[in-house]
MARDOPA-726997 format. One record per residue (C-alpha): residue number from 0; residue in three letters; x, y, z. Coordinates in nm, 3 decimals. Layout:
N
+------+--------+---------+---------+---------+
! paza ! rodren !       u !       v !       w !
+------+--------+---------+---------+---------+
!  NUM !    ALA !       X !       Y !       Z !
...
+------+--------+---------+---------+---------+
***
This chain:
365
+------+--------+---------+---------+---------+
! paza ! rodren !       u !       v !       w !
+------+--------+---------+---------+---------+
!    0 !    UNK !   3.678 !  -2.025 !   4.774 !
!    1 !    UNK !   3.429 !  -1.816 !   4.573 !
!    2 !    UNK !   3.452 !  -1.832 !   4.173 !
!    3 !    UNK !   3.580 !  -1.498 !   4.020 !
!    4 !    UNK !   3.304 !  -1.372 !   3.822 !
!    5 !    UNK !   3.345 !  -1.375 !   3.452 !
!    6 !    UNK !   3.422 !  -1.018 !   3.287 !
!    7 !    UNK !   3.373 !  -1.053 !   2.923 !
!    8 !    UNK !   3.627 !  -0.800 !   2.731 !
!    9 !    UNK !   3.621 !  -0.613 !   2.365 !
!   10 !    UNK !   3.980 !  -0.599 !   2.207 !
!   11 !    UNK !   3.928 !  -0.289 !   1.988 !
!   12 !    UNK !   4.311 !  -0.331 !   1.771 !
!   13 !    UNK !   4.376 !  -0.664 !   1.658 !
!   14 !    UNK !   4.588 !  -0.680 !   1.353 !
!   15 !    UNK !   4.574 !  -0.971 !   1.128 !
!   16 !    UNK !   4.798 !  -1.004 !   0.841 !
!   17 !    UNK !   4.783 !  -1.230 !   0.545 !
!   18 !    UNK !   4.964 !  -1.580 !   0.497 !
!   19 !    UNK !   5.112 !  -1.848 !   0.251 !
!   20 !    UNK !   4.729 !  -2.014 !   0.351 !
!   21 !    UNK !   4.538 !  -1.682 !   0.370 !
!   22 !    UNK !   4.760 !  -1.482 !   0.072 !
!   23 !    UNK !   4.566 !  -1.139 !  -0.032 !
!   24 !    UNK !   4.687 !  -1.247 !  -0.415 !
!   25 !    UNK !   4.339 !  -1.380 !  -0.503 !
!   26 !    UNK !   4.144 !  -1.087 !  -0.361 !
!   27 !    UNK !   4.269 !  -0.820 !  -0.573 !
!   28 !    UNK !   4.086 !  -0.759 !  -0.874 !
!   29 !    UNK !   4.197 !  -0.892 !  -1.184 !
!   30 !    UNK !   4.195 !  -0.545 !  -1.356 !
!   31 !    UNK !   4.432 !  -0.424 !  -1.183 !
!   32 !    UNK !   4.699 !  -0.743 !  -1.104 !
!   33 !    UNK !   4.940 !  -0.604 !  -1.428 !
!   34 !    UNK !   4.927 !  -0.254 !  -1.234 !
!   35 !    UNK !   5.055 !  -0.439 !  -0.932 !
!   36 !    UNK !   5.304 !  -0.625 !  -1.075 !
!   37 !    UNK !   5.434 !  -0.320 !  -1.249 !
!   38 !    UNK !   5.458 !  -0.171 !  -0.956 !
!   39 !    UNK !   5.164 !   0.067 !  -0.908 !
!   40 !    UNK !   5.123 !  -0.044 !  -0.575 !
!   41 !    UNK !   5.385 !   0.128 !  -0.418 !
!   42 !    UNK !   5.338 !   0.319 !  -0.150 !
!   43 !    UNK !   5.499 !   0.617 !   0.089 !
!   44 !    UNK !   5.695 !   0.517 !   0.362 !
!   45 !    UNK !   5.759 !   0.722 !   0.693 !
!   46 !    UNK !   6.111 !   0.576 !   0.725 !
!   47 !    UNK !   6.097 !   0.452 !   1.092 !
!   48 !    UNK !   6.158 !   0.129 !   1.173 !
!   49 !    UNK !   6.184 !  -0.027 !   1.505 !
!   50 !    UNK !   6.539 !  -0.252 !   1.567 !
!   51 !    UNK !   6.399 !  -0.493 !   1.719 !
!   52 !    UNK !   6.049 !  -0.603 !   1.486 !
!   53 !    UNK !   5.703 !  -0.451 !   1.566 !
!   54 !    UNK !   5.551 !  -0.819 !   1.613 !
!   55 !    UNK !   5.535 !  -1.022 !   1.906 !
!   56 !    UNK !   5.796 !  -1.375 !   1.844 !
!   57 !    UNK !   5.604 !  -1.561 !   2.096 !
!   58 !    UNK !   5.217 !  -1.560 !   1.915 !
!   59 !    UNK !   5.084 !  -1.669 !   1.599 !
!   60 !    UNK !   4.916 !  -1.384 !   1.417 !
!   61 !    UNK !   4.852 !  -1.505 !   1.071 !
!   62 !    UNK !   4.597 !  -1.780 !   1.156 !
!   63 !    UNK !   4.260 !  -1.661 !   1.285 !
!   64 !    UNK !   4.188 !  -2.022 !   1.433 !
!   65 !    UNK !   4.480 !  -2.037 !   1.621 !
!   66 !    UNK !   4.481 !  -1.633 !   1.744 !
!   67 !    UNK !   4.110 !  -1.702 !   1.888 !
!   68 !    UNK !   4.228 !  -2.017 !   2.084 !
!   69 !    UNK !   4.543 !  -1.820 !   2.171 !
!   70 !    UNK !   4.400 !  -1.448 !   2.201 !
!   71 !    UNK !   4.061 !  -1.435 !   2.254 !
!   72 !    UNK !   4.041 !  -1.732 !   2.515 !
!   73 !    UNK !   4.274 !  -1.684 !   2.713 !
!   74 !    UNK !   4.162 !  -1.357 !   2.746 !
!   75 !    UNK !   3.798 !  -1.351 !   2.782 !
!   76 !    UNK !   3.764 !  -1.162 !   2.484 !
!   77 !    UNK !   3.375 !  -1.176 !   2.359 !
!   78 !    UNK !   3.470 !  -0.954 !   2.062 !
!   79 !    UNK !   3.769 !  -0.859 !   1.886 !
!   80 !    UNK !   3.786 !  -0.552 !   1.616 !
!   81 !    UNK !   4.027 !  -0.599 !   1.304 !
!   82 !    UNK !   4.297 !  -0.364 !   1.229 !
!   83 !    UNK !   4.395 !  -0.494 !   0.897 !
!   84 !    UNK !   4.677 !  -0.377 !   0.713 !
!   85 !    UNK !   4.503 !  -0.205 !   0.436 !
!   86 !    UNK !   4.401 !   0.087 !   0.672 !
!   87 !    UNK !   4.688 !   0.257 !   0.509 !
!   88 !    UNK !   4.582 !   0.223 !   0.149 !
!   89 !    UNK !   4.568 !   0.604 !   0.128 !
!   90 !    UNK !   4.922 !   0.634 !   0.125 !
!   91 !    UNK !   4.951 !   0.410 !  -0.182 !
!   92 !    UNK !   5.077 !   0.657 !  -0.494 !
!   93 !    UNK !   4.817 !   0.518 !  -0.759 !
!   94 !    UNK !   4.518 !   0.618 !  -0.659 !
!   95 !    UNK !   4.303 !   0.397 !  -0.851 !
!   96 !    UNK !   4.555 !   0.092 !  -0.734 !
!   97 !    UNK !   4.453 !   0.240 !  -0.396 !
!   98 !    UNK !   4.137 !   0.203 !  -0.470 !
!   99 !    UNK !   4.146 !  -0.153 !  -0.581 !
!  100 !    UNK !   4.356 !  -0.265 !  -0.268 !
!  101 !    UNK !   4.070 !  -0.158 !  -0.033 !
!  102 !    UNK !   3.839 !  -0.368 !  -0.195 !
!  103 !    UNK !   4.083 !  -0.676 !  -0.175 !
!  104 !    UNK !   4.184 !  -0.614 !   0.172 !
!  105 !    UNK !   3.793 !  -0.569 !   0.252 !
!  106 !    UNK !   3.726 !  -0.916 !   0.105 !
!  107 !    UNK !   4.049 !  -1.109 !   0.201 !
!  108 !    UNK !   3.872 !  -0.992 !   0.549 !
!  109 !    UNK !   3.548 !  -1.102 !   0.517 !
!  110 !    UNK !   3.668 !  -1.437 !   0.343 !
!  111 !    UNK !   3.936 !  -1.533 !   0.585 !
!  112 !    UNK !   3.905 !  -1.379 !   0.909 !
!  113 !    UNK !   3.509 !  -1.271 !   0.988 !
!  114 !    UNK !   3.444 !  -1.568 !   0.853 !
!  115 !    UNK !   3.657 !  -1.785 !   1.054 !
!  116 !    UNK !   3.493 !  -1.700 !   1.364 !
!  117 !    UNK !   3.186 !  -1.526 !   1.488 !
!  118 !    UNK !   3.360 !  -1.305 !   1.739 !
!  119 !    UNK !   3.591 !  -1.099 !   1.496 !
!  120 !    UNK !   3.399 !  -0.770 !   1.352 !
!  121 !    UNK !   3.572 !  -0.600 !   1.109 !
!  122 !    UNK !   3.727 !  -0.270 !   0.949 !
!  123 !    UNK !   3.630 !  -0.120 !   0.592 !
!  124 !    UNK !   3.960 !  -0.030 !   0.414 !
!  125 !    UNK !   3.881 !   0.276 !   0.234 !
!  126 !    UNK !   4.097 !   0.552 !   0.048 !
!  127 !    UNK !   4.070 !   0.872 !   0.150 !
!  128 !    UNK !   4.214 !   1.035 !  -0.132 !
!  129 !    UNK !   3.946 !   0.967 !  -0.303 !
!  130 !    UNK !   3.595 !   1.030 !  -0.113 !
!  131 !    UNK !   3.347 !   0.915 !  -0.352 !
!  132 !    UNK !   3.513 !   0.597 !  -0.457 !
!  133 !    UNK !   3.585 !   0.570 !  -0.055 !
!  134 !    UNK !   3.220 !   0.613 !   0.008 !
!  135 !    UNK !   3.119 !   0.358 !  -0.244 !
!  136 !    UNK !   3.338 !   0.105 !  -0.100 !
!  137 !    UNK !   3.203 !   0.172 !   0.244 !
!  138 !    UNK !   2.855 !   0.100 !   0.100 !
!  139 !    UNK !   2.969 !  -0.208 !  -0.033 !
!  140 !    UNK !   3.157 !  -0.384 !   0.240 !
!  141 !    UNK !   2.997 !  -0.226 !   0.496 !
!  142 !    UNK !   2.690 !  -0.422 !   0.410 !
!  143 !    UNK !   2.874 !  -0.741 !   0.612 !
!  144 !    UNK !   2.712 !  -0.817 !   0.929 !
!  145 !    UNK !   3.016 !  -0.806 !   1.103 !
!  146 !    UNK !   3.171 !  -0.512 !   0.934 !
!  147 !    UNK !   3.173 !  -0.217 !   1.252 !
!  148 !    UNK !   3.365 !   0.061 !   1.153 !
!  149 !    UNK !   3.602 !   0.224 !   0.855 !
!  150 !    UNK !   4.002 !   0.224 !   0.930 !
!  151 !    UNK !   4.204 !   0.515 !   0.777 !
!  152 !    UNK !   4.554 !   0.578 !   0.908 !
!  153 !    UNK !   4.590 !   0.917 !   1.037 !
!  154 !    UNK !   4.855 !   1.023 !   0.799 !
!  155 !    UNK !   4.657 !   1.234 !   0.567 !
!  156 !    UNK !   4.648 !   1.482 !   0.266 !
!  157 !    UNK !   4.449 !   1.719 !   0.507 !
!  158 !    UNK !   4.286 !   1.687 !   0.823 !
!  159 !    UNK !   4.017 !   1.457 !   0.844 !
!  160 !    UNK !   3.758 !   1.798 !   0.907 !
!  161 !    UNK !   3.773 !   1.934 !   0.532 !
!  162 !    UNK !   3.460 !   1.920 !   0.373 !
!  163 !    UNK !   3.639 !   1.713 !   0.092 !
!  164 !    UNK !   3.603 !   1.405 !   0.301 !
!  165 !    UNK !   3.222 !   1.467 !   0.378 !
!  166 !    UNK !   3.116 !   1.167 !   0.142 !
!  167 !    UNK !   3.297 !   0.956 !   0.354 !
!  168 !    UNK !   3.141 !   1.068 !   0.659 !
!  169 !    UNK !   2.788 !   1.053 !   0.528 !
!  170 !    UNK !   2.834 !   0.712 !   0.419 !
!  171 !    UNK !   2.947 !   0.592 !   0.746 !
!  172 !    UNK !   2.679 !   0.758 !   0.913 !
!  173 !    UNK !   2.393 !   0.609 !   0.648 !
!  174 !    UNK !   2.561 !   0.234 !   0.754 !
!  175 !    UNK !   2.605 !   0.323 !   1.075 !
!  176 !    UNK !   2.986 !   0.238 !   1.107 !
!  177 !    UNK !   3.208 !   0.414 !   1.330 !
!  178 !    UNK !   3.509 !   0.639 !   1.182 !
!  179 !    UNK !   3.843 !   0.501 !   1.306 !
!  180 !    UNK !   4.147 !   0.682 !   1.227 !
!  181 !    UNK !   4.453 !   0.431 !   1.340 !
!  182 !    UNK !   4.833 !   0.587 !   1.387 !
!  183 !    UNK !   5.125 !   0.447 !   1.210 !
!  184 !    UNK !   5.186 !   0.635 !   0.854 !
!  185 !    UNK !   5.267 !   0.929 !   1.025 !
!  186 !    UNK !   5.546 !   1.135 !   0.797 !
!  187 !    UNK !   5.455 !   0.912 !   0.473 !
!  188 !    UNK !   5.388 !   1.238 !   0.303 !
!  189 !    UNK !   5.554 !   1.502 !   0.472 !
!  190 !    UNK !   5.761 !   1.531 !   0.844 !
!  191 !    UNK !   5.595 !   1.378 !   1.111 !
!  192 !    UNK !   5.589 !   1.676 !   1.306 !
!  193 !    UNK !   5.506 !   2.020 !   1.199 !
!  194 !    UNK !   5.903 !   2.143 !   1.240 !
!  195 !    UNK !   6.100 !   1.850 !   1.104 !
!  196 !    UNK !   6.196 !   1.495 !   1.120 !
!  197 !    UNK !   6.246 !   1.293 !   1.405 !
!  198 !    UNK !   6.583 !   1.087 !   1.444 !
!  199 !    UNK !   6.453 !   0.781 !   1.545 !
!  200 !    UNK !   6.216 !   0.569 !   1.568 !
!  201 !    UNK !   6.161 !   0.631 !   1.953 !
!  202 !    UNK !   6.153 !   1.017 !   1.869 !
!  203 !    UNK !   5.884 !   0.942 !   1.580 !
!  204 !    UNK !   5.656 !   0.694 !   1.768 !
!  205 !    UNK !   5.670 !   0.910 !   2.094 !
!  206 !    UNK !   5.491 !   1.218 !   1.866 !
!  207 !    UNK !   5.252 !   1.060 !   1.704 !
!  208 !    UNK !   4.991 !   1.173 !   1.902 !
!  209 !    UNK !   5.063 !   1.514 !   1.750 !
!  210 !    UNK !   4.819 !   1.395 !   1.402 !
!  211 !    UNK !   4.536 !   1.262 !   1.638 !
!  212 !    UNK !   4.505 !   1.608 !   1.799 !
!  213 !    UNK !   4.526 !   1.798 !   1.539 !
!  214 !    UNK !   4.238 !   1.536 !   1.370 !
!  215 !    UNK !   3.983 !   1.622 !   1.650 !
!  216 !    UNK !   4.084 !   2.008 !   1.661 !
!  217 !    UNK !   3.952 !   1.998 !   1.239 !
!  218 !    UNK !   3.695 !   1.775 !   1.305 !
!  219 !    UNK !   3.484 !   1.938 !   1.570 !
!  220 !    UNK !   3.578 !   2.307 !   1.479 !
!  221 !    UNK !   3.459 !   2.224 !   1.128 !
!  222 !    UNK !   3.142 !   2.095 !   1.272 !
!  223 !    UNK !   3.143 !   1.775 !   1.124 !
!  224 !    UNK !   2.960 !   1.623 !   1.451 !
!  225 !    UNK !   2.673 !   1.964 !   1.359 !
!  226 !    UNK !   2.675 !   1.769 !   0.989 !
!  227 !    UNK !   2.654 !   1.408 !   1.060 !
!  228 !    UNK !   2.492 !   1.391 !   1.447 !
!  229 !    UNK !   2.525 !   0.995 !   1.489 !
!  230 !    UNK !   2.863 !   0.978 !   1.359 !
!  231 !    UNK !   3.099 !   0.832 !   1.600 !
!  232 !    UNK !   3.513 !   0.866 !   1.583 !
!  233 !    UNK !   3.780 !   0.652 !   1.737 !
!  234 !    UNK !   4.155 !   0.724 !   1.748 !
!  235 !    UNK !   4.340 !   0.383 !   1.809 !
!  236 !    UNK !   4.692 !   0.403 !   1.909 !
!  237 !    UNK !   4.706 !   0.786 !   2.014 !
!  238 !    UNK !   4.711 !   0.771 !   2.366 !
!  239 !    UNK !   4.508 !   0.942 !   2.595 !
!  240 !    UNK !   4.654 !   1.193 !   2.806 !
!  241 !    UNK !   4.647 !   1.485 !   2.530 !
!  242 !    UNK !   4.261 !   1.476 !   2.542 !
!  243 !    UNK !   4.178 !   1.716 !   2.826 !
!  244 !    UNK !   4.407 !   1.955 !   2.725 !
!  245 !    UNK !   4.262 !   1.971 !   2.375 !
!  246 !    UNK !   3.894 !   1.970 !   2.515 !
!  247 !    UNK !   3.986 !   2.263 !   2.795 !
!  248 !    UNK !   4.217 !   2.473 !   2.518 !
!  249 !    UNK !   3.929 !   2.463 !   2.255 !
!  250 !    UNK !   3.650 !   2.533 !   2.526 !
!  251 !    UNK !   3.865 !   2.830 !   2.614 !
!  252 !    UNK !   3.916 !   2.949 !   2.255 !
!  253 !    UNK !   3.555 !   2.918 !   2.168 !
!  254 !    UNK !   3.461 !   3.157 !   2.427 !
!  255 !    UNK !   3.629 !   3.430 !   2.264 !
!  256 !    UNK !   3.639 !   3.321 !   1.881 !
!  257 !    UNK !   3.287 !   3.093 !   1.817 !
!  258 !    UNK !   3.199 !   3.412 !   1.545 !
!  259 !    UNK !   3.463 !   3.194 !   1.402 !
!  260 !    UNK !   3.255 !   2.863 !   1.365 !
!  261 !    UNK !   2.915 !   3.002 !   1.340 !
!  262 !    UNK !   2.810 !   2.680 !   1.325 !
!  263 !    UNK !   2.886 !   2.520 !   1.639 !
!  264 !    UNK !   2.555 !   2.525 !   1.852 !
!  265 !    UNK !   2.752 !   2.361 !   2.171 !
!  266 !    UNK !   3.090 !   2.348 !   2.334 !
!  267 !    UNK !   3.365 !   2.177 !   2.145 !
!  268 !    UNK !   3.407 !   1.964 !   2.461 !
!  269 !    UNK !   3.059 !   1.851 !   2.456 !
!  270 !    UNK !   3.107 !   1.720 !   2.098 !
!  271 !    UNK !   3.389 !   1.535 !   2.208 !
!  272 !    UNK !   3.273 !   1.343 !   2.467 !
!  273 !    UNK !   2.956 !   1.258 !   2.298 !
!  274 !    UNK !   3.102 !   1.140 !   1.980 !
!  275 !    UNK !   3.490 !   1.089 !   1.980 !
!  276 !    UNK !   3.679 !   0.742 !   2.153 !
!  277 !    UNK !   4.000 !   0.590 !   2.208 !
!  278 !    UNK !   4.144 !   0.283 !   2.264 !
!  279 !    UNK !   4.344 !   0.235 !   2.599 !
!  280 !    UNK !   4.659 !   0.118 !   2.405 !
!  281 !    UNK !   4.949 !   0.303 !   2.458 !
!  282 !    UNK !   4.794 !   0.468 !   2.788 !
!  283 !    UNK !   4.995 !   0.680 !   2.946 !
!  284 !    UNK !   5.120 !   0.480 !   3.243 !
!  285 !    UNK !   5.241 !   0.671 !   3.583 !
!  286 !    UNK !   5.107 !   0.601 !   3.961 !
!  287 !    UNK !   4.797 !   0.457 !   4.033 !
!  288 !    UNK !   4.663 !   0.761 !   4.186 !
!  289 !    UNK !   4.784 !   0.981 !   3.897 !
!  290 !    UNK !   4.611 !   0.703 !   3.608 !
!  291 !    UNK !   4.290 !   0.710 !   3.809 !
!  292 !    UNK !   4.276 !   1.111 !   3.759 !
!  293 !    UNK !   4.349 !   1.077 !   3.425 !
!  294 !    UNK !   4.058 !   0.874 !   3.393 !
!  295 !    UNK !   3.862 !   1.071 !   3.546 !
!  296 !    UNK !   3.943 !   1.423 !   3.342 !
!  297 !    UNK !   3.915 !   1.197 !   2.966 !
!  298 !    UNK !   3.543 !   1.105 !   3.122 !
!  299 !    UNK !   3.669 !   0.747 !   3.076 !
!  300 !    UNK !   3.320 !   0.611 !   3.158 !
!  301 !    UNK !   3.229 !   0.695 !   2.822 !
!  302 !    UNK !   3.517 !   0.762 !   2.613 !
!  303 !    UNK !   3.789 !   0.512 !   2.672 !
!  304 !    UNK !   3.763 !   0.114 !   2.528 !
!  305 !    UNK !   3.990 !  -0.130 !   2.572 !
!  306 !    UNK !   4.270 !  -0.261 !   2.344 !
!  307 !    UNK !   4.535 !  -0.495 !   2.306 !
!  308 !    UNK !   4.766 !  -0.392 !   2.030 !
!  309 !    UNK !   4.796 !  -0.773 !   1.947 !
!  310 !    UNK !   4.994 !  -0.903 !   1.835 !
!  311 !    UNK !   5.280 !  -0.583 !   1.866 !
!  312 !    UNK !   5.554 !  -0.523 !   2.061 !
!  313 !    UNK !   5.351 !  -0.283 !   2.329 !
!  314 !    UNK !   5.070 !  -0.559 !   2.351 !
!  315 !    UNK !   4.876 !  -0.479 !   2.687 !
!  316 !    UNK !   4.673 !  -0.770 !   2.843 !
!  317 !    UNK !   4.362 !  -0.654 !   2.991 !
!  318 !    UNK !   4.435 !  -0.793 !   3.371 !
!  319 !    UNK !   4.770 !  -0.567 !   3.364 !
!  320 !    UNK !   4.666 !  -0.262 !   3.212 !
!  321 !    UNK !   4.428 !  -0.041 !   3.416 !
!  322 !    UNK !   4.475 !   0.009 !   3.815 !
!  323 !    UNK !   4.381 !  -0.196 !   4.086 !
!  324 !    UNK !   4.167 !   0.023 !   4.273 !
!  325 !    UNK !   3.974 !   0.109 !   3.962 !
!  326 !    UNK !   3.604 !   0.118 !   4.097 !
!  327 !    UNK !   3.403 !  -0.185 !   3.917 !
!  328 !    UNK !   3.199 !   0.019 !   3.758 !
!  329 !    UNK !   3.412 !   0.211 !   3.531 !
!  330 !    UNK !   3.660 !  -0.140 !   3.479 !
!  331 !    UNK !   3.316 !  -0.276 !   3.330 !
!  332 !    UNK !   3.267 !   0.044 !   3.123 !
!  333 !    UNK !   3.634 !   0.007 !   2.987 !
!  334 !    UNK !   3.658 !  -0.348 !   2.908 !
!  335 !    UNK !   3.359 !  -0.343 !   2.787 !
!  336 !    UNK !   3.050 !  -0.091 !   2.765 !
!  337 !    UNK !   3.175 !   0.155 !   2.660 !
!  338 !    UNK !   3.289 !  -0.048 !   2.341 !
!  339 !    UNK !   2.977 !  -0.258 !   2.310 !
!  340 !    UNK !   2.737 !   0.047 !   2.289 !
!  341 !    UNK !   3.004 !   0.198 !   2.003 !
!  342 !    UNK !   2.981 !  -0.062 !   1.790 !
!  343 !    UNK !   2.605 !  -0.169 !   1.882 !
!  344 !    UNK !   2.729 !  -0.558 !   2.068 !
!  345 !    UNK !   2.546 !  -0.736 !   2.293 !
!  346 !    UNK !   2.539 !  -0.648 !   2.613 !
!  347 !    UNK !   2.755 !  -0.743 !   2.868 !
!  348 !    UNK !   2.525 !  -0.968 !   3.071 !
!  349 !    UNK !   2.440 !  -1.176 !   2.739 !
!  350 !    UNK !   2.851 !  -1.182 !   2.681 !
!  351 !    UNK !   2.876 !  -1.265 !   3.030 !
!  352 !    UNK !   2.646 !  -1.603 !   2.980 !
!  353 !    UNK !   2.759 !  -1.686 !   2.622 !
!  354 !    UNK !   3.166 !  -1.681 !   2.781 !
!  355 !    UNK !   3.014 !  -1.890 !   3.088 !
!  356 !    UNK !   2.834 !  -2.109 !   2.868 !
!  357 !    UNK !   3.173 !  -2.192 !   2.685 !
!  358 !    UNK !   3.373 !  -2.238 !   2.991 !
!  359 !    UNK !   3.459 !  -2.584 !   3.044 !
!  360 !    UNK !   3.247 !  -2.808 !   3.333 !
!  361 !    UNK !   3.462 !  -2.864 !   3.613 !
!  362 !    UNK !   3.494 !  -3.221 !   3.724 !
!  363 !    UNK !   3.461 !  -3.347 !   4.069 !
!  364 !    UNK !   3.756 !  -3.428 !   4.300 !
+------+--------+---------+---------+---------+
***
């Protein structure tokens, strides 16, 4: 029988978290440990809690050895981008302890997991309540080979297009890191949704994907893509199927209102697709036919990568997730590509050969 050929596979959410052998303790700076164990560190909480755990039982998460033999493997998974914990440091009250946790969570990263194996790139914690220390952290960590993009959660002061956050913004552009913006602190600060607040935790992680949309809207109507051309955004979590309707409703508007946003020189759809990307986890699932159209009208060849969620409850493996009939092409683009030119990775034919090269030999009959 003819071999399968090997697809190599970017895993754009994996969350590590720290252990009794990897503790974050000895990371934070020493200036501010009293703060901490005062208190200062306390952050918001959105309330919602799922009954039964947000972390897989069956998988080791803490230990980056194991979760490559485990994860990345099994999976064929040449890279795999870090969703650390400290993407939500904006939500802590202090905002100088805020401040101090992104750099510890930025080095407990590079110290631990980047440096435990080659194929993890990384996140720069940053907090967004305060740009110019934000930017100055970005500067600092992002100076790590394997450091690929900022994570922020998308619960926010304001939306991420106010000019207030431009520091960050020009810093990732100058390092050339990617601007993710990762879901889970939604109603820290206020409801989750612009009426009220949901009842459970089903209601509240159902509408999350009510912050990522109104993200983009700010973000390309306050022509932050016109301000900083070669920055690139990623929503993680978000889902997918809200995107053409926000690309068709603002090409709409613009017709009538651009003397509005003077400073748009193209259609706000045409921003999008050139600059904005999200992860596959939580597609929308429904029939094949249906999923395939969906692709289709988010122009997945360029704007969707894959994730796994790993090691949470909705973990999707990347032999499950997208529909049989998919044409080749646009599987490749997915899994990996699209990713891979994002984050500036090899290519796929040199993560083909480095994933064949560590196959194992197999021995005659």
């Amino acid at each position: 029988m003819p071999v399968e050929p090997i697809l190599p596979v970017i895993d754009c959410d994996i969350h590590p978290s720290p252990s009794k052998d990897l503790p974050l303790e000895p990371f934070i700076p020493e200036d501010f440990r009293e703060a901490l164990r005062q208190g200062m560190g306390s952050n918001k909480s959105h309330a919602y809690a799922n009954p039964f755990g947000v972390t897989r039982r069956d998988v080791n998460c803490h230990d980056p050895v194991k979760v490559a033999a485990d994860h990345l493997d099994r999976y064929n998974i040449a890279y795999g981008i870090l969703q650390p914990p400290g993407m939500q440091v904006s939500i802590i009250h202090n905002i100088d302890v805020a401040n101090a946790m992104a750099v510890a969570w930025n080095d407990w990263q590079i110290n631990t997991w980047l440096a435990a194996d080659k194929r993890y790139r990384g996140s720069v914690c940053c907090n967004m309540n305060d740009p110019p220390a934000a930017a100055k952290e970005i500067r600092r960590a992002g100076k790590h080979p394997q450091m690929v993009q900022i994570s922020v959660t998308t619960e926010a002061l304001n939306l991420y297009g106010r000019r207030n956050y431009f520091p960050v913004y020009e810093a990732c552009q100058e390092m050339g890191l990617v601007f993710c913006m990762h879901v889970g602190g939604e109603g820290s600060y206020n409801s989750s949704t612009p009426i009220g607040h949901p009842s459970t935790y089903f209601e509240w992680h159902t509408g999350v994907p009510v912050t990522c949309m109104s993200h983009l809207i700010s973000i390309v109507a306050e022509g932050v893509f016109e301000k900083f051309p070669k920055l690139n955004v990623m929503f993680t979590e978000g889902g997918v199927g809200w995107f053409p309707h926000v690309m068709w409703r603002m090409d709409k508007n613009f017709k009538a209102l651009r003397a509005t946003t003077p400073w748009l020189k193209r259609l706000p759809s045409e921003y999008m697709i050139d600059h904005v990307r999200f992860t596959t986890q939580p597609m929308e699932e429904t029939t094949p036919e249906n999923q395939l159209n969906m692709l289709t009208m988010i122009h997945a060849d360029k704007t969707l990568c894959f994730s796994t969620d790993f090691p949470h409850w909705d973990f999707d493996a990347p032999d499950v997730i997208l529909p049989r009939k998919i044409p080749p092409e646009l599987k490749k683009r997915i899994l990996y590509e699209n990713a891979a030119e994002l984050y500036r990775l090899p290519s796929i034919e040199q993560a083909t050969e480095t994933l064949r090269a560590s196959q194992p030999v197999a021995q005659p009959m």
